[in-house]
N, C-alpha and C positions, 0 to 999 in steps of 0.2 A: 608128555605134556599134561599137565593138570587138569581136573574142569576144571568150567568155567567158576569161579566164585573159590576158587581152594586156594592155598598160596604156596608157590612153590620159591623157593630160596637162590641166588644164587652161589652162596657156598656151598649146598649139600648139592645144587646141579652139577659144580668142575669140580669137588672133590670125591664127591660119594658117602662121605660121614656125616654124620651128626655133629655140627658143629652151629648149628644156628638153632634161635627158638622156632619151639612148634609149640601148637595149641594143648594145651590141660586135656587131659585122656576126655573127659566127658563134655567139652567144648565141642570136637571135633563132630560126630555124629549130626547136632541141630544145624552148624555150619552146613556142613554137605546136604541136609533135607533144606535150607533156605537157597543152595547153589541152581537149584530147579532141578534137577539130578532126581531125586528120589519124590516117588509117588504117593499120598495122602490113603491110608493114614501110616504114615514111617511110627515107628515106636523108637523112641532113640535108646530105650534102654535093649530092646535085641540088636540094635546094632550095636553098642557098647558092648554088649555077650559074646559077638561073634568078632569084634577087636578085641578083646579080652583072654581069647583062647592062644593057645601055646600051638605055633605050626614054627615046623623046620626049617622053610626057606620060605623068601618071595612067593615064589611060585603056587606053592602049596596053601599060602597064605590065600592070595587071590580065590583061588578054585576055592577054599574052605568058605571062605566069607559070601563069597557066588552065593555058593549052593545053599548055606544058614539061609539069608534073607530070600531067595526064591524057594526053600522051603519053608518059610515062615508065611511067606505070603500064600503059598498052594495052599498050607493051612489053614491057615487064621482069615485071609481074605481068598476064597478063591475066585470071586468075581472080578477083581481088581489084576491079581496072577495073571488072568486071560484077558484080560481086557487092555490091559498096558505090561505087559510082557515086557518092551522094548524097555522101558521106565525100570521096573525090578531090576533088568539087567543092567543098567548104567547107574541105578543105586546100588547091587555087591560092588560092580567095577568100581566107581568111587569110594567106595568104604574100603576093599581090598588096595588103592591107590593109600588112602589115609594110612593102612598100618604097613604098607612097605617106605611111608614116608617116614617115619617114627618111631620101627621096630628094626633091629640089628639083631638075628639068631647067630652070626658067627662072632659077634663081640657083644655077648650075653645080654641085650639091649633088650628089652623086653617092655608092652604097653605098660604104663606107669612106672618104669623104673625109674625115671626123671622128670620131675616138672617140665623140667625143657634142657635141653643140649647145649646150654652154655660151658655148664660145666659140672662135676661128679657134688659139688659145694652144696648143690641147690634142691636136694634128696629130701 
C-alpha cells in the first residue's frame, strides 16, 4: 500500500509492469517530503542520489535506500537521527517504495530510463 499522499496506479497494481505514468525522476523526492512521510530538513537531492543508484532487485533497493538516508541523517543532522528515528525510517521506506514503483532491474528499467511508462516513444 502506498503512503499516504503517493499515487499508486491500478494497472501496475493487477499487472505488475510498467505500463502507466509515473512522476519525472526529480518530482518524485518533494512529493514524498510534502506526503508528511519525511522529516525537515529532507534534502531532495540525496534523496535523488540514493534513487539514482543501481541495485539489483527490490529488496536490495529498499535496504540501500534505508540505509543512504538514515545515514545521511546520522551524519549531516544527528540531532534530528535521534530525535525522530521513527520519521527517517518511513522517509528510506517511502523513497525505497518510489523506486521499486518506477524501476524494473529484470527488464533493464532503470531511474530515468523513461519519462514515464507509457510507452519506449517518449525517451
Amino acid at each position: 500500500m502506498p503512503p499516504s499522499g503517493a499515487r499508486w496506479t491500478a494497472s501496475t497494481a493487477t499487472t505488475g509492469r510498467p505500463t502507466s505514468t509515473a512522476p519525472p525522476t526529480a518530482s518524485s523526492t518533494p512529493r514524498c517530503s510534502t506526503a508528511g512521510s519525511t522529516p525537515p530538513p529532507v534534502r531532495a537531492a540525496r534523496g535523488l542520489k540514493a534513487l539514482q543508484a543501481d541495485y539489483p532487485t527490490h529488496e536490495a533497493a529498499r535496504e540501500g535506500i534505508a540505509k543512504a538516508i538514515t545515514d545521511f541523517y546520522a551524519q549531516s543532522y544527528p540531532q534530528v537521527a535521534s530525535e525522530k528515528k521513527d520519521a527517517v525510517t518511513d522517509a528510506g521506506r517511502a523513497l525505497g517504495d518510489i523506486w521499486c514503483w518506477n524501476v524494473f532491474p529484470k527488464m533493464n528499467i532503470k531511474w530515468g530510463t523513461y519519462r514515464n511508462h507509457i510507452g519506449t516513444t517518449s525517451t
